[in-house]
Backbone bond lengths (Angstrom), bond angles and torsions (degrees), N, CA, C in turn:
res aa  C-N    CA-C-N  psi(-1)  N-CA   C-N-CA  omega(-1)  CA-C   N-CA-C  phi
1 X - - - 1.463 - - 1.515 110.15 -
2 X 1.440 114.90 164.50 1.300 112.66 -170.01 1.688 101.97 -88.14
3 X 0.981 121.39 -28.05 1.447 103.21 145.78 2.122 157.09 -38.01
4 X 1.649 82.10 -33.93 1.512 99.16 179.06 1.985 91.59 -88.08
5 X 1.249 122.94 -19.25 1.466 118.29 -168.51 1.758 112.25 -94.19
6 X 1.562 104.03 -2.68 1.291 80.48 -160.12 1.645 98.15 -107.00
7 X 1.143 150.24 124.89 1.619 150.05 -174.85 1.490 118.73 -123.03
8 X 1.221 91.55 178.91 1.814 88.32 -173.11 1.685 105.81 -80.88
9 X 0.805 142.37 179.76 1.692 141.26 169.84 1.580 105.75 -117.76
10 X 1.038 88.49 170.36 1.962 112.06 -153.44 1.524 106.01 -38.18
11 X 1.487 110.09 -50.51 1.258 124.24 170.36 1.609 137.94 -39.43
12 X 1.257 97.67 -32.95 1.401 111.97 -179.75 1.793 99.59 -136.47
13 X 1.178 121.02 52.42 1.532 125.74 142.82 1.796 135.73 -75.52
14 X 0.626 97.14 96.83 1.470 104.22 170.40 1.465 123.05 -23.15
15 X 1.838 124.21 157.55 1.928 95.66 -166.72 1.966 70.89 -94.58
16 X 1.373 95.43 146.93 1.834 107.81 150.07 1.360 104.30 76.16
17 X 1.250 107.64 122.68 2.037 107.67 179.93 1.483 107.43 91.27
18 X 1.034 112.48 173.86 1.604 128.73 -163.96 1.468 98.69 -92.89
19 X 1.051 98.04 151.02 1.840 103.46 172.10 1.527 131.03 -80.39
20 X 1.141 108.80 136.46 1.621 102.73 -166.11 1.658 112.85 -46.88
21 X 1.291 104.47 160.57 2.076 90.21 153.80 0.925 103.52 -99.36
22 X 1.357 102.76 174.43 1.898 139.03 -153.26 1.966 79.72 -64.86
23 X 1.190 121.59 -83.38 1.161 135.30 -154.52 1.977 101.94 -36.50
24 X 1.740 95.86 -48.90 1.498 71.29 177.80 1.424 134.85 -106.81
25 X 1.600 110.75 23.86 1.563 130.14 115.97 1.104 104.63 -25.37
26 X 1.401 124.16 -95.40 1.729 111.32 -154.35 1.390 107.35 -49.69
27 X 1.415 119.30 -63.23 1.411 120.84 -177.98 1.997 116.02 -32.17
28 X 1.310 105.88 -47.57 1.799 108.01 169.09 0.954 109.17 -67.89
29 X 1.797 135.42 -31.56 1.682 129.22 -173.05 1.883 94.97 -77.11
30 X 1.196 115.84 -37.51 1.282 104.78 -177.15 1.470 127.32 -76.64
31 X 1.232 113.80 -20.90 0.956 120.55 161.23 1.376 140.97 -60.47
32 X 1.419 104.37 -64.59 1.595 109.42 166.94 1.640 104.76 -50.03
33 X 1.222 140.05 -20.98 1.188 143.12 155.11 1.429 121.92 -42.67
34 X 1.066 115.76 -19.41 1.878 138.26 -151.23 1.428 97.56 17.99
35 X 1.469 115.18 74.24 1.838 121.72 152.83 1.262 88.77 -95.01
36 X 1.712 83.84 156.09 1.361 109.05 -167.52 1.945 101.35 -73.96
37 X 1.328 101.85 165.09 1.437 125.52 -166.46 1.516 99.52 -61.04
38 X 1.253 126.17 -36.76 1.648 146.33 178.23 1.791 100.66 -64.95
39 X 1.177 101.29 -37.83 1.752 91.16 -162.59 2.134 96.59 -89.58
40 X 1.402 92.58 -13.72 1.996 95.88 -171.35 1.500 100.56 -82.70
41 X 1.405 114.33 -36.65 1.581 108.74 172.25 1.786 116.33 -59.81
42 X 1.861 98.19 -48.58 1.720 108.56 -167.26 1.986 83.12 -62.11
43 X 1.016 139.43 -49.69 1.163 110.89 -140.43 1.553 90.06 -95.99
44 X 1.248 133.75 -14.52 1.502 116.67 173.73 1.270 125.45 -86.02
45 X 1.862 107.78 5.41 1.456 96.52 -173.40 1.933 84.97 -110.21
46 X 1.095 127.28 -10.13 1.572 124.04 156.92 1.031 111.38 -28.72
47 X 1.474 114.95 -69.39 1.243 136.62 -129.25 1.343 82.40 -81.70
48 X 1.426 123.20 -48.10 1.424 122.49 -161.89 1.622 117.81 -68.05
49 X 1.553 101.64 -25.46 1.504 97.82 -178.39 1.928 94.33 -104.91
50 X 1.106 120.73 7.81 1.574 112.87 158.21 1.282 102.12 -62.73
51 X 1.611 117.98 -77.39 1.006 133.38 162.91 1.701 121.47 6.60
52 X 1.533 87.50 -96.62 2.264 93.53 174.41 1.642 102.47 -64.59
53 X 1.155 130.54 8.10 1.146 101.73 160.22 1.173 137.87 -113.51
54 X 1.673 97.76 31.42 1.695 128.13 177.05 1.438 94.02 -136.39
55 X 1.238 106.20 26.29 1.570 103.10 166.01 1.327 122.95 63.37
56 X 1.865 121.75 41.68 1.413 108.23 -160.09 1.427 135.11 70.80
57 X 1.325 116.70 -2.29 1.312 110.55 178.34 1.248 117.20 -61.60
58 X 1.441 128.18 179.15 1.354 128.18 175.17 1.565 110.56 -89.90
59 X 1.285 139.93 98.16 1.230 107.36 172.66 1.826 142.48 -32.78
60 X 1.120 108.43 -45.08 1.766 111.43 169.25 1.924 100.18 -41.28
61 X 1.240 125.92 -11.49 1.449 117.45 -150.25 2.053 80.20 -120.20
62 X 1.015 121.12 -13.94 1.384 113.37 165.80 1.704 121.15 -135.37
63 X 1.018 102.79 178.24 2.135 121.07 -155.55 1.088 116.97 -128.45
64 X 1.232 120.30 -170.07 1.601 112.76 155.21 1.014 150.60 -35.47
65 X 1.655 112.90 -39.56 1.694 108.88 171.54 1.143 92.97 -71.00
66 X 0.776 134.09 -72.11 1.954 122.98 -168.25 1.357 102.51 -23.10
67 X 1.304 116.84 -64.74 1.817 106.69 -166.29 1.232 114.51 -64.05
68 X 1.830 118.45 -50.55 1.359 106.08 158.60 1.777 135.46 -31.22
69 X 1.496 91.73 -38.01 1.933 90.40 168.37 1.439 106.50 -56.23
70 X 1.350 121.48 -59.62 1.409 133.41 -148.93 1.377 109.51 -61.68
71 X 1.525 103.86 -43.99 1.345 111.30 -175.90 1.895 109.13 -80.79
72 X 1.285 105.51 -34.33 2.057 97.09 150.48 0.769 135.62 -21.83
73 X 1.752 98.69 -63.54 1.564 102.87 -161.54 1.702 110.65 -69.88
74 X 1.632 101.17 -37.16 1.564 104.10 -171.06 1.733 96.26 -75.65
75 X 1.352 152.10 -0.16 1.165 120.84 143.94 1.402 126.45 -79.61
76 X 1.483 99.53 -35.05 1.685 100.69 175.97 1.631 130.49 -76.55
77 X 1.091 93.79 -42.88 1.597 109.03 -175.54 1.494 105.18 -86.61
78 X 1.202 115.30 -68.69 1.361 114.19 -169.76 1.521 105.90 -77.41
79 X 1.340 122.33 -33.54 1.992 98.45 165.71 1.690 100.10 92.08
80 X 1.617 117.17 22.42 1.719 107.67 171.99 1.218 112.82 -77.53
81 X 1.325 96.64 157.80 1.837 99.42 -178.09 1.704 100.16 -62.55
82 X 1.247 104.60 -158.57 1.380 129.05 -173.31 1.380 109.38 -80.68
83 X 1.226 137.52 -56.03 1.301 155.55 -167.05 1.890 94.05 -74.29
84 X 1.444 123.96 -64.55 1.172 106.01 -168.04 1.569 115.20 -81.90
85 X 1.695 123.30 7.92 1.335 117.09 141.41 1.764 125.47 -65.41
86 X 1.010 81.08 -45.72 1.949 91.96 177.28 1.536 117.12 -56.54
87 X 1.397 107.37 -30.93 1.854 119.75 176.31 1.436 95.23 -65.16
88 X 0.961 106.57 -60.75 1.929 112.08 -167.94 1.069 105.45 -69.39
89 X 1.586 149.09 -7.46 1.210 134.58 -169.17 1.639 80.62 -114.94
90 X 1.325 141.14 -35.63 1.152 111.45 172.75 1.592 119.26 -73.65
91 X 0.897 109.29 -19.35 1.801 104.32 -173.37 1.502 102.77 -67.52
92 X 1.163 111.12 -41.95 1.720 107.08 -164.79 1.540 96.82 -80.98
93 X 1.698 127.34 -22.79 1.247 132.15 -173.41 1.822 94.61 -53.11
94 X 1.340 104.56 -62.73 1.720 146.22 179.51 1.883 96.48 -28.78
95 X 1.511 101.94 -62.22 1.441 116.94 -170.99 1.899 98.84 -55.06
96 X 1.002 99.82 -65.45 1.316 114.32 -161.20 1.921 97.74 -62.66
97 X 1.237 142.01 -64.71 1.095 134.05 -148.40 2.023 98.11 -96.59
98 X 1.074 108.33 -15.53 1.835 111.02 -177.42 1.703 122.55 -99.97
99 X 1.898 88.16 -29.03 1.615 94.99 179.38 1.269 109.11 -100.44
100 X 1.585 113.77 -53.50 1.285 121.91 -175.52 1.116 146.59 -77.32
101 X 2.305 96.95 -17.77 1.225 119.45 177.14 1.621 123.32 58.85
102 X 1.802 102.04 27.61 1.123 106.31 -169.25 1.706 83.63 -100.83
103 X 1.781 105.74 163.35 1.671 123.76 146.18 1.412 118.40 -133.24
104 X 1.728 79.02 101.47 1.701 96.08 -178.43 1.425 100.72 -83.33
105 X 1.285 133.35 62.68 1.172 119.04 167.26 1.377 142.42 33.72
106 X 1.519 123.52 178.49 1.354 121.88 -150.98 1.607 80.76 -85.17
107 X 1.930 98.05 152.16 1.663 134.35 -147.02 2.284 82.95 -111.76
108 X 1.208 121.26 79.82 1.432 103.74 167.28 1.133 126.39 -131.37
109 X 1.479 120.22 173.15 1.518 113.75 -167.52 1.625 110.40 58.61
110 X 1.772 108.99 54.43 1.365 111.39 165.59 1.324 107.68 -128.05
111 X 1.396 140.03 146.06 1.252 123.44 -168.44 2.012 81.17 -87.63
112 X 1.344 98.79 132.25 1.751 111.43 166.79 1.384 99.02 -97.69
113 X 1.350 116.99 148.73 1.439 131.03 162.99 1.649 119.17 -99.11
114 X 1.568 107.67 106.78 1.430 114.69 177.54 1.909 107.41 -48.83
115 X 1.493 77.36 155.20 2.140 74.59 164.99 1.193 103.73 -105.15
116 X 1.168 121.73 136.88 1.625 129.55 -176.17 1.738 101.99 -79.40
117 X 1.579 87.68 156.67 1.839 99.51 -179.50 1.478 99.97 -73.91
118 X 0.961 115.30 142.31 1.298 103.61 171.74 1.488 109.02 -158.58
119 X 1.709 136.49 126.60 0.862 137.94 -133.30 2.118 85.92 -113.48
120 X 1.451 99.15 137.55 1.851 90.67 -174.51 1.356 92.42 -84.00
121 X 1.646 84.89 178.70 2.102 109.90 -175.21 1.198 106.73 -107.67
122 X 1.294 107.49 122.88 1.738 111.48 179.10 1.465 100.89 -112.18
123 X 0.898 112.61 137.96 1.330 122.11 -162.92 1.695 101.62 -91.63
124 X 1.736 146.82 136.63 1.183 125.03 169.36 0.986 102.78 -80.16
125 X 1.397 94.41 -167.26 2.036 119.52 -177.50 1.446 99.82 -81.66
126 X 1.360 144.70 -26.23 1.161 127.90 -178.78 1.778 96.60 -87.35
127 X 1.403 138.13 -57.29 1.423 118.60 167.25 1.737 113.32 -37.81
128 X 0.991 127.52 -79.35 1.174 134.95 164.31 1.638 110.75 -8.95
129 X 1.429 117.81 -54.55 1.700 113.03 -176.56 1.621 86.43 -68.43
130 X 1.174 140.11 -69.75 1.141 121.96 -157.53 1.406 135.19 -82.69
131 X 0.903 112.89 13.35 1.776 126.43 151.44 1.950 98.01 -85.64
132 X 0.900 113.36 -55.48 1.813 107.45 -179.38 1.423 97.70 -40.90
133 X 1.720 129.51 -48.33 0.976 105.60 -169.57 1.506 129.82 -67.46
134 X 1.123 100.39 -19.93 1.869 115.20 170.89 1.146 113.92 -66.18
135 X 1.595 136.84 -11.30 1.142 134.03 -164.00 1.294 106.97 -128.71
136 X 1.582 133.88 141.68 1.647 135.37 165.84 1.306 100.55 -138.62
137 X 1.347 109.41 167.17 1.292 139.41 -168.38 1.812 123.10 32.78
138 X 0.810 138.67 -107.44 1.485 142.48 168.30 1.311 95.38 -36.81
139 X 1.360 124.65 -79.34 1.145 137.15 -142.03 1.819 96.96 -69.23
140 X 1.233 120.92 -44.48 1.330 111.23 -173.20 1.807 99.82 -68.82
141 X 1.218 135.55 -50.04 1.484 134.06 139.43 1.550 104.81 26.82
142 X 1.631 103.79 -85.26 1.300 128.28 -151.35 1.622 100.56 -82.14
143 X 1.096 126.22 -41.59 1.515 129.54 -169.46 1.510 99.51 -78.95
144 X 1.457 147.75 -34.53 1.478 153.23 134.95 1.411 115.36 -27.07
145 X 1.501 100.62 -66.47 1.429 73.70 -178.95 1.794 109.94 -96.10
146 X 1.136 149.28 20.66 0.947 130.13 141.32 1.745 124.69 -52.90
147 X 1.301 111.72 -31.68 1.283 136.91 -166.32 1.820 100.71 -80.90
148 X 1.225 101.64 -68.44 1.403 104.52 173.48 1.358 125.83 -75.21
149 X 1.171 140.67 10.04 1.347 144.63 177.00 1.331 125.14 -103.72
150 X 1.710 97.76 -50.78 1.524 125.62 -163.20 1.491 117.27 73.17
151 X 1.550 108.66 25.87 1.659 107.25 169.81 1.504 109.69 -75.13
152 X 1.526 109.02 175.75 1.383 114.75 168.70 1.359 107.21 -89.02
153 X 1.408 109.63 169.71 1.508 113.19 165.65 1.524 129.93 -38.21
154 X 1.389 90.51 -55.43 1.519 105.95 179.07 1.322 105.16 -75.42
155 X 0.929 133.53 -41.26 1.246 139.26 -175.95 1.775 107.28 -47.05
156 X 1.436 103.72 -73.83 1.816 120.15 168.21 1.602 99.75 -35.83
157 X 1.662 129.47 -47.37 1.295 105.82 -153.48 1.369 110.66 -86.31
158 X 1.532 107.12 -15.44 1.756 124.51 175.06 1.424 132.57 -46.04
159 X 1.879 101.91 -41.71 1.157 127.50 -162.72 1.288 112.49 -78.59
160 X 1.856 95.87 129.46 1.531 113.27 -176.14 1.433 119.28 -74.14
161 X 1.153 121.05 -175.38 1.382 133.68 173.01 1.540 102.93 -66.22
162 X 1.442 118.57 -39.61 1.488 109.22 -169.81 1.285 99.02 -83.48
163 X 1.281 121.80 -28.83 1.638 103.57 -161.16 1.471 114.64 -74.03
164 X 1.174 110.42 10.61 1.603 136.95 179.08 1.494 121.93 -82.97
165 X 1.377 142.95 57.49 1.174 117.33 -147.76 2.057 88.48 -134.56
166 X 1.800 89.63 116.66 1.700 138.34 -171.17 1.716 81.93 -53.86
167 X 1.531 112.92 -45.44 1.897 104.25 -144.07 1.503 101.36 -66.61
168 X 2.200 116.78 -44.44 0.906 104.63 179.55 1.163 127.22 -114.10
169 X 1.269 109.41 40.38 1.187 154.66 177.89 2.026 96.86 34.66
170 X 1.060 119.57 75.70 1.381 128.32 -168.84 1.763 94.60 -175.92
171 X 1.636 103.57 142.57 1.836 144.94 -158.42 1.532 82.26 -107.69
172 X 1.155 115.69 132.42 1.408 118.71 105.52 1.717 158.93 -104.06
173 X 0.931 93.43 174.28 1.935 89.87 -176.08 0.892 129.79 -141.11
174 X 1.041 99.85 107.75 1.622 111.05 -164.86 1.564 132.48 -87.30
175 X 1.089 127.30 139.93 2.081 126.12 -148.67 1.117 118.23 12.98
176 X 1.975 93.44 64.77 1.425 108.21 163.83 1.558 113.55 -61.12
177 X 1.479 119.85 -147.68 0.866 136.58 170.50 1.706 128.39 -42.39
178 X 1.394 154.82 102.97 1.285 152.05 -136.67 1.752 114.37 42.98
179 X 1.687 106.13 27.83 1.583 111.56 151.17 1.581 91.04 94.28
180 X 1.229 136.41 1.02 1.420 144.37 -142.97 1.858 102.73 -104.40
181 X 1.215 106.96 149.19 1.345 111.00 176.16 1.719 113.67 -130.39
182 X 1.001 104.90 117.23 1.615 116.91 -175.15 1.606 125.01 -137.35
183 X 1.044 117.76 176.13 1.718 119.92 -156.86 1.528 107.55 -122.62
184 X 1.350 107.35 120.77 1.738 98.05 163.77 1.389 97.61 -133.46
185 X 1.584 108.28 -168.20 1.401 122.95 -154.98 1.082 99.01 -84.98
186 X 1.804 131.40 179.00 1.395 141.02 177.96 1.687 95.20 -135.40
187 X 1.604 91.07 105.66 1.693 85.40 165.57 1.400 137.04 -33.34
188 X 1.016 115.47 141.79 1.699 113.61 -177.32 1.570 98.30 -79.47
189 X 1.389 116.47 -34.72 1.689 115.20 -176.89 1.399 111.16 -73.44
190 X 0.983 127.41 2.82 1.567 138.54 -156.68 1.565 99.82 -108.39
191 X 1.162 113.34 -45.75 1.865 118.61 -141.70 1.769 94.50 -74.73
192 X 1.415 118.46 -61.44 1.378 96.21 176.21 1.281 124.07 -42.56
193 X 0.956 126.16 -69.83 1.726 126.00 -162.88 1.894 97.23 -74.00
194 X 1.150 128.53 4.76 1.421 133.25 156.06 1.526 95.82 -81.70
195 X 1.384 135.89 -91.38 0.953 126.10 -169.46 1.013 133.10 -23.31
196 X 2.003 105.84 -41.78 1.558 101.33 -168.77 1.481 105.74 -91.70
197 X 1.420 121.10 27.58 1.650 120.59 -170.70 1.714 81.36 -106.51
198 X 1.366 106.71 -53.60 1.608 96.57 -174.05 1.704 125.93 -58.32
199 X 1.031 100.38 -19.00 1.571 105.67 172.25 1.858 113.23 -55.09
200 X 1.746 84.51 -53.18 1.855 88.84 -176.38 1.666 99.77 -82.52
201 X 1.126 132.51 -4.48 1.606 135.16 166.99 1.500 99.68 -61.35
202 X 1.262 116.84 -56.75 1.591 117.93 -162.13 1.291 110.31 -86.84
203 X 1.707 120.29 -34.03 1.491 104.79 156.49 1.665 131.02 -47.77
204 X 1.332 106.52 -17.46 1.401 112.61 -164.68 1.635 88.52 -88.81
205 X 1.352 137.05 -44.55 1.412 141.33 -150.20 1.315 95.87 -87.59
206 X 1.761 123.07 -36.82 1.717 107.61 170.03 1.333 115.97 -78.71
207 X 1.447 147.10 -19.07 1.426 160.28 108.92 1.830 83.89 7.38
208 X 1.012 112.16 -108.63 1.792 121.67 -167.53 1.921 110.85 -36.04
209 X 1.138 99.63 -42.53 1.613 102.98 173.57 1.606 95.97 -66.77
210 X 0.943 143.30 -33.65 1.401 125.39 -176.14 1.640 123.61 -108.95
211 X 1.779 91.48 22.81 1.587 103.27 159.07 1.649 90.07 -121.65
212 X 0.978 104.51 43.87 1.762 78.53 168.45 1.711 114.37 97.63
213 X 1.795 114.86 -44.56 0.877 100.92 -147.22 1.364 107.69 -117.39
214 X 1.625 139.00 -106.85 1.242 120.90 150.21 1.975 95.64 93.89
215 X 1.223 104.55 29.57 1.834 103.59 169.55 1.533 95.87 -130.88
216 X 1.604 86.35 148.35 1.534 115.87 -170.77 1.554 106.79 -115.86
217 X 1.314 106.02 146.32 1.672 96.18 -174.56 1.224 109.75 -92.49
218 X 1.799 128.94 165.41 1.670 117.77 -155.15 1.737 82.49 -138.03
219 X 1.162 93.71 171.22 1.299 134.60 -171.30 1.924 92.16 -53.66
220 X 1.050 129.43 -176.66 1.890 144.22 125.04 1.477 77.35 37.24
221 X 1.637 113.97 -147.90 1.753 161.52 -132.51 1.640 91.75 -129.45
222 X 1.344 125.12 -9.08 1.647 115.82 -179.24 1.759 109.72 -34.97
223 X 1.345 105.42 -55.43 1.515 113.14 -176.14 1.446 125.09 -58.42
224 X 1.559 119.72 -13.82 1.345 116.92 154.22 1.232 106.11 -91.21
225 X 1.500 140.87 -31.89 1.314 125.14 -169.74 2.047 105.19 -78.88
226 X 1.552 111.15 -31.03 1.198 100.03 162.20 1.389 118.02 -111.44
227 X 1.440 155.72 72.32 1.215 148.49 -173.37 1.381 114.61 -19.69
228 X 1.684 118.73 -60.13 1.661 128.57 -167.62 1.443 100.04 -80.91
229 X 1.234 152.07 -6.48 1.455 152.71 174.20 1.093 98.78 -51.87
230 X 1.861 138.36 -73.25 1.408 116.57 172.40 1.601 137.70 -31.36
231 X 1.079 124.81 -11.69 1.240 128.36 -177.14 1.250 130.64 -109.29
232 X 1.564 94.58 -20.60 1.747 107.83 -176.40 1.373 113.49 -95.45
233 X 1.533 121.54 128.23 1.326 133.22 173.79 1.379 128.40 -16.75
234 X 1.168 103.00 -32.19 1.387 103.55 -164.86 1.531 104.29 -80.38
235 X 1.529 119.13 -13.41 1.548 115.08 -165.04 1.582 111.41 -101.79
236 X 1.355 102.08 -14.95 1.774 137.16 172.48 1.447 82.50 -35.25
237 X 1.560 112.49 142.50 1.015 134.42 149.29 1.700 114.50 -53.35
238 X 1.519 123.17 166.39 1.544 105.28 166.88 1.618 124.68 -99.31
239 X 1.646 91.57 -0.60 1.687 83.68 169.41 1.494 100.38 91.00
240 X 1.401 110.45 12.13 1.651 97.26 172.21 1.829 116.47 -90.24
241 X 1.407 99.72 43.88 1.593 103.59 170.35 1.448 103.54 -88.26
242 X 1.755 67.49 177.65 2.096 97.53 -171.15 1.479 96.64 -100.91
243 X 1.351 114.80 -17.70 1.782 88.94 166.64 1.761 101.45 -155.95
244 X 1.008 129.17 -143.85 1.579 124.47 -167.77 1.789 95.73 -86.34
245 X 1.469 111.75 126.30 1.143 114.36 163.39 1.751 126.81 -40.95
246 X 1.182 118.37 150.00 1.534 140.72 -162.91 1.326 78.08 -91.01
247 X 1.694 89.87 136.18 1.584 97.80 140.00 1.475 112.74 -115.39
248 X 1.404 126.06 174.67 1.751 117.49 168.16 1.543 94.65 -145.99
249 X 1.076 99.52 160.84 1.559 120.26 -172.75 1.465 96.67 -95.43
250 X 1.434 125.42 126.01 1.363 139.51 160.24 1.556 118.88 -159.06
251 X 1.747 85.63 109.78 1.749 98.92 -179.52 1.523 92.58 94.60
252 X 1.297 125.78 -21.04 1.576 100.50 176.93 1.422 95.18 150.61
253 X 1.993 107.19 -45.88 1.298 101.64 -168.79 1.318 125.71 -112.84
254 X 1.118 127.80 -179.91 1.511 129.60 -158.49 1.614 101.32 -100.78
255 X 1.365 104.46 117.25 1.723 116.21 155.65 0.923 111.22 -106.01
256 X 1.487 103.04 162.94 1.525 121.62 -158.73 1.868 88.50 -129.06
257 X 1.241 101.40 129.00 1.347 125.52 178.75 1.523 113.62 -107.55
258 X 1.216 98.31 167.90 1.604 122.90 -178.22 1.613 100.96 -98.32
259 X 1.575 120.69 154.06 1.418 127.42 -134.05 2.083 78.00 -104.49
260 X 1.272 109.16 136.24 2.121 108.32 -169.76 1.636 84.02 -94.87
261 X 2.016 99.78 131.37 1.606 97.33 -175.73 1.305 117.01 -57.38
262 X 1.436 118.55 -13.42 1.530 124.92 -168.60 1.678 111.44 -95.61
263 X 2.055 102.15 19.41 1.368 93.44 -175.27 1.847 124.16 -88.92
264 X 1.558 115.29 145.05 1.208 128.79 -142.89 1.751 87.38 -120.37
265 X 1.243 133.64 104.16 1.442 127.40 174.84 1.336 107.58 -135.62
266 X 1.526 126.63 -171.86 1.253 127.73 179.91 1.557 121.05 -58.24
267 X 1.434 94.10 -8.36 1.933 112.34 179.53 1.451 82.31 -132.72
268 X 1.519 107.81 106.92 1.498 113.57 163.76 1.750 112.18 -59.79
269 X 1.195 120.87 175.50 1.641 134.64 175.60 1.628 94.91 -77.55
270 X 0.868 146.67 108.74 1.601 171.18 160.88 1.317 105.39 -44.39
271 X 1.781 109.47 -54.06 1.264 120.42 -157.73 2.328 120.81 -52.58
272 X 1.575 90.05 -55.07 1.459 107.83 154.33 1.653 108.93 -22.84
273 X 1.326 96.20 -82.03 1.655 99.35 -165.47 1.750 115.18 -72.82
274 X 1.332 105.61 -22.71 1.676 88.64 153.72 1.181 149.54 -67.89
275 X 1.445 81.82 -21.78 1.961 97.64 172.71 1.758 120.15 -84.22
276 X 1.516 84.98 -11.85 1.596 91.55 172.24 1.774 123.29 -103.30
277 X 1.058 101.53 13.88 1.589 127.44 -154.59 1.591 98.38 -122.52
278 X 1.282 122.46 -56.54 1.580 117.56 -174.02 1.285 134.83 -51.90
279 X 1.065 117.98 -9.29 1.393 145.62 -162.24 1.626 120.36 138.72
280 X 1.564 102.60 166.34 1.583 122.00 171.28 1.594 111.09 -83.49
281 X 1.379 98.69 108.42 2.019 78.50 169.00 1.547 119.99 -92.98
């Protein structure tokens, strides 16, 4: 794979051990960056089909016309909107000036794809009642407060127990969108049947504390700077999944994750096809 081929060069070898590959270069340049987990996948799987689509070459061994091809084909041939040309021309931009420290010079004679104006869909209160009616328990949860908040998907499924707070009746969210953390309101129609979801949320999390388990995975290094933070309620996810939270094994022990909007299980994500189901807008 063009992954196992691509490495650092002589120049930038490490003392002792084999040299990383290119790919997880980018993945460490993006990181110490703290972009979000969404932008380290979009820009490493760029890179990867930049990559095979110069046939394996090394990037350090090509420039601009190369990218100008790449970025061609995906307006001409492949037909992407505007936005997912602009992702790919920054990732490889990203590759080239963060990993490689190369300047391949000015990018011209590429057809670029404008982003169109485009005015969003707000759904009213009479659409709005009738998608609620398609939805119960969890799921009506998530479609409320998407509605009443104005979070993102990911955003809603992220949110902890603390960032929840009944008194002033306002969410937060934390490294939302450009890594950023900000405050919106908490529906007033929401909070009962929120509250009473967290009740059976936290019965379930002292249930796991008294098998042993009952840890949540954290942000950065939080978990060495607080050891007991995994365990305590307040860091608990809120349980606004589509089906029983994941755990994964790392280091030995079991975390408990937040539900990925793109998750596909024996109970598919519902949410997608209700919103495409309620009506035509």
């Amino acid at each position: 794979m063009a992954d196992g081929l691509l490495t650092m060069t002589s120049a930038h070898l490490p003392e002792g051990g084999p040299p990383p590959k290119l790919l997880d270069r980018v993945r460490t340049a993006v990181r110490l960056r703290h972009y979000s987990r969404r932008t380290e996948k979009a820009y490493v799987d760029w890179i990867r089909r930049y990559i095979l689509f110069h046939h394996k070459k090394h990037p350090s061994t090509m420039g601009a016309p190369e990218l100008v091809a790449f970025l061609s084909w995906l307006a001409v041939d492949k037909q992407v909107s505007a936005s997912t040309q602009n992702q790919a021309l920054s990732a490889v931009l990203f590759l080239y000036k963060q990993v490689l420290g190369l300047d391949i010079g000015p990018i011209e004679h590429v057809p670029r794809a404008r982003m169109p104006d485009k005015l969003p869909v707000v759904l009213s209160q009479e659409e709005l009642g009738q998608l609620l009616k398609q939805v119960d328990g969890t799921m009506w949860l998530i479609v409320a407060m998407l509605y009443g908040t104005g979070v993102r998907l990911e955003e809603c499924l992220e949110l902890r127990v603390k960032d929840l707070d009944f008194d002033r009746n306002q969410v937060t969210v934390r490294r939302g969108k450009g890594q950023k953390d900000r405050v919106t309101m908490l529906p007033a129609g929401v909070k009962e049947r929120l509250a009473a979801h967290l009740v059976t949320v936290k019965g379930q999390h002292e249930r796991d504390l008294t098998r042993g388990a009952g840890r949540v995975v954290l942000p950065f290094a939080l978990e060495r700077k607080y050891p007991a933070a995994p365990t305590e309620w307040g860091w608990q996810f809120g349980g606004l999944v589509l089906r029983s939270p994941r755990a994964v094994i790392a280091s030995g022990i079991r975390l408990r994750l937040h539900c990925s909007k793109m998750a596909t299980t024996s109970e598919p994500c519902r949410l997608c096809l209700v919103m495409q189901t309620s009506g035509p807008r």
